[in-house]
N, C-alpha and C positions, 0 to 999 in steps of 0.2 A: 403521521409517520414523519422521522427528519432522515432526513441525509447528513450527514456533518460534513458539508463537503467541505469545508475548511482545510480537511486534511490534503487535499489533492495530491496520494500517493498515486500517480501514472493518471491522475485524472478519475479516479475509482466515482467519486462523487457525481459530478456529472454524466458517468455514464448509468449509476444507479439513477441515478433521478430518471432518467428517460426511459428505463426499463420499465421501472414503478410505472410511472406515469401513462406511461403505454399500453399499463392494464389495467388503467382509469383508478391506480391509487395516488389519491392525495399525498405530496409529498411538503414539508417543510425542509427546506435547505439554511444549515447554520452557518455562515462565511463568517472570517475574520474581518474582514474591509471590502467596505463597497470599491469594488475596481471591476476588469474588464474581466473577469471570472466568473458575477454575480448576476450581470449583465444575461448572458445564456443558459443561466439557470432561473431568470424569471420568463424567457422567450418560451422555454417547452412545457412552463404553466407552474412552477414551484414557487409558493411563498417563500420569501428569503429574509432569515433572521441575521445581522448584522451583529457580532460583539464576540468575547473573548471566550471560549469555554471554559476555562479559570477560573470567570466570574461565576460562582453558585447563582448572585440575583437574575445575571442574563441567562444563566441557561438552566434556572427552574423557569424562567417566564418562556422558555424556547420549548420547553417537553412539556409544559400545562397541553392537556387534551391527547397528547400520546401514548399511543402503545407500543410501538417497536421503533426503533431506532438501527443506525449504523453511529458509527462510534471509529473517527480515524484522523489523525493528529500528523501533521507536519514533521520535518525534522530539523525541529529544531529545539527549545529548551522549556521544560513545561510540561513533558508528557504526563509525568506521575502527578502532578496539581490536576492537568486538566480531568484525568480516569479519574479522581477522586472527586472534583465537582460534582463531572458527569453522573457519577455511580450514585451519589445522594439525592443531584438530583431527578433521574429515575427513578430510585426507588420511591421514592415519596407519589411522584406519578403515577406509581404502580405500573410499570412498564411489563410486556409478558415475552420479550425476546430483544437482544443487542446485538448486534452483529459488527464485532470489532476485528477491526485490520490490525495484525501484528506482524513478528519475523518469523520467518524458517527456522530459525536454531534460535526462537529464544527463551531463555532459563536464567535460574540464578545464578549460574557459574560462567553462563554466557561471555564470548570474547572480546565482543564491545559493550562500553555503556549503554548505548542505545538500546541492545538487546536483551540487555540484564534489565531497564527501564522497560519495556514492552511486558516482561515475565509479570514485574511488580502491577504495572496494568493490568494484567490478566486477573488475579489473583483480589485488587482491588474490585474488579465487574462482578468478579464470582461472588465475593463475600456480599453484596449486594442483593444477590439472589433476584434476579432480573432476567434470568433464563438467557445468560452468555453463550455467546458460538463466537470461536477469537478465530481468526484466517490466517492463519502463520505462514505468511507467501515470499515466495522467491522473489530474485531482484526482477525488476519490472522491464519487459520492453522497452518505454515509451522513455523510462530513465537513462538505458543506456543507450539509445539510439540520439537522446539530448546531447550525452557527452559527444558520440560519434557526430553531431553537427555542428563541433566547435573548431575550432583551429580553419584553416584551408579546407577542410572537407575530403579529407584525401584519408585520415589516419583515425585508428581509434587505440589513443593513448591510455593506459592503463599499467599499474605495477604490478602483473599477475603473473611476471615469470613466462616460462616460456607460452608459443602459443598452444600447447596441447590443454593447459590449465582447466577444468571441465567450470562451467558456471552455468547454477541451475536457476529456468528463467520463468517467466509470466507475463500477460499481457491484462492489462488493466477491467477491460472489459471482461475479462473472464473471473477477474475478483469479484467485479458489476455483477456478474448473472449468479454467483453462487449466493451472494449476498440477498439478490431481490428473490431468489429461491426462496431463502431462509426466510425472509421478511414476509414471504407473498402468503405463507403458510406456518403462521407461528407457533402452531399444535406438531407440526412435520418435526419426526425425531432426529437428531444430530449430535453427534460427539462432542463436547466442551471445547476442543481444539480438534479445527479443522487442517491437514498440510493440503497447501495447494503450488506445484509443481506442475508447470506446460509445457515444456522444451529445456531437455537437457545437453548443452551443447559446449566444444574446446571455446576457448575464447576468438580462437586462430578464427574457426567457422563463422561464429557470430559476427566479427568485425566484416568476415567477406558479404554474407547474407546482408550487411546493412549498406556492403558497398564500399566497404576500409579496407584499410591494412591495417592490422594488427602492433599495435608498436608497445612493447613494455619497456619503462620510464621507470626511475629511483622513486620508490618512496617519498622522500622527503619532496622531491622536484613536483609529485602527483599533490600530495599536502596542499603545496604553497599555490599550487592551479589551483585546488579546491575552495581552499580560504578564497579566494581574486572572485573565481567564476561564480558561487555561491553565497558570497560574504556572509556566511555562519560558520564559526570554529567546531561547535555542534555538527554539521553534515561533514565537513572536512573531516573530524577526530575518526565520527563513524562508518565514514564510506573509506577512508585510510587503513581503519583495522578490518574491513568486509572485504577489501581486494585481498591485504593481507588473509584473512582466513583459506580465502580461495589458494591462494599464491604457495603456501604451505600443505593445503589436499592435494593439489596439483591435477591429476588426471582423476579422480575422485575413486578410484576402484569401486565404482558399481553405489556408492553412499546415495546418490542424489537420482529418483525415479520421478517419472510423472506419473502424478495423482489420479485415481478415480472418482474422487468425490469433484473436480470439477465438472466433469458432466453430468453425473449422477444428481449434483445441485442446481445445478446452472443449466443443465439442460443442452448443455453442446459440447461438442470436444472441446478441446483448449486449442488455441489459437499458435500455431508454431511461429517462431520466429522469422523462418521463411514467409510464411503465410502476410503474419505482420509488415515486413518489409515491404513486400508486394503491393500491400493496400497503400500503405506511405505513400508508395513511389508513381500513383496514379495522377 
């Protein structure tokens, strides 16, 4: 079995791995670079494959001997290369379940690139026939509590209008346990697209929960942080038009619930953002 932990949306990979692991399944972990991330995924016992998922050669040699996979890609430029490696080579492996991390809203008509590129991955795993389960998840805790620990430490800058603005949220590990659900049991039936939704919260609330104040910032001024702090024009473009989505439903009239299928898969409630904070602040 691999983890792609490569992707490290909120850290999903790593915290799969130790789930698996923890029920004595063999885990392969796929990194991009040997750095201080690969490092703690050879400590809780995972073999770690090093290279590009892109490459068809490195990651048919990464899935020889697999059956089920996780399937979850950075943000940054490469998504649709990499799902289509991926998906070939899988299928060639004969893989019997994939469990890939996507967005909340995303489609072909989708409002950012990214999420229109997430759709196109879906649809690439499917044709595949690899027995897909995609995770269409809200923005992540552990992401936004990253930006809430930049600047002074006082503010959590964002262009989402005022603070009523509703932003619907997730915590990484709860992506973790729906995933090692899926995987632990890859006969266990499931919908082609899973929505996973943990905490639906104004933005105003969020920034206090993590200990801010709420500050909404121009557009363009949010942009130009992004580019600096992230140095990818890819995450800046896509986190730019995500506030903006937010920024336009504004209080969301009722659109954005939490999910049942995170305990139902994962086995626990979903982890509230209060709750999250908490554990941070230990």
């Amino acid at each position: 079995m691999t983890g792609a932990a490569g992707g490290l949306q909120g850290s999903t990979g790593r915290h799969l791995t130790a789930l698996l692991l923890g029920r004595g399944i063999p885990v392969r972990a796929f990194v991009h670079t040997e750095d201080d991330r690969a490092a703690p995924l050879r400590a809780l016992g995972a073999e770690v494959v090093v290279g590009d998922l892109r490459d068809i050669a490195i990651t048919r040699a990464a899935l020889d001997g697999v059956r089920r996979a996780y399937f979850t890609y950075p943000v940054i430029d490469g998504l649709v290369d990499a799902a289509g490696a991926f998906a070939v080579a899988a299928r060639e492996a004969g893989l019997q379940r994939v469990v890939s991390v996507s967005q909340l809203a995303a489609g072909p008509q989708a409002l950012t690139p990214r999420m229109r590129q997430h759709w196109v991955a879906e649809q690439v795993l499917d044709w595949a026939d690899i027995g897909a389960v995609h995770l269409r998840a809200a923005v992540f805790h552990e992401n936004l509590a990253l930006i809430a620990d930049t600047g002074d430490g006082t503010r959590l800058p964002l262009p989402m209008g005022p603070e009523t603005t509703v932003l619907p949220l997730i915590a990484a590990v709860d992506v973790a346990r729906v995933a090692a659900g899926l995987l632990a049991a890859a006969d266990r039936p499931a919908e082609p697209v899973l929505l996973l939704t943990g905490d639906v919260l104004p933005i105003g609330e969020a920034a206090r929960l993590l200990g801010r104040t709420y500050t909404d910032i121009a557009p363009p001024q949010w942009h130009q942080w992004a580019l600096d702090f992230y140095g990818s024009a890819h995450a800046a473009e896509h986190l730019s038009k995500l506030w903006e989505i937010f920024r336009l439903l504004g209080e969301g009239t009722g659109l954005y619930q939490v999910t049942p299928d995170i305990e139902k898969y994962g086995g626990h409630p979903p982890t509230s953002l209060a709750q999250f904070a908490a554990h941070r602040s230990r």
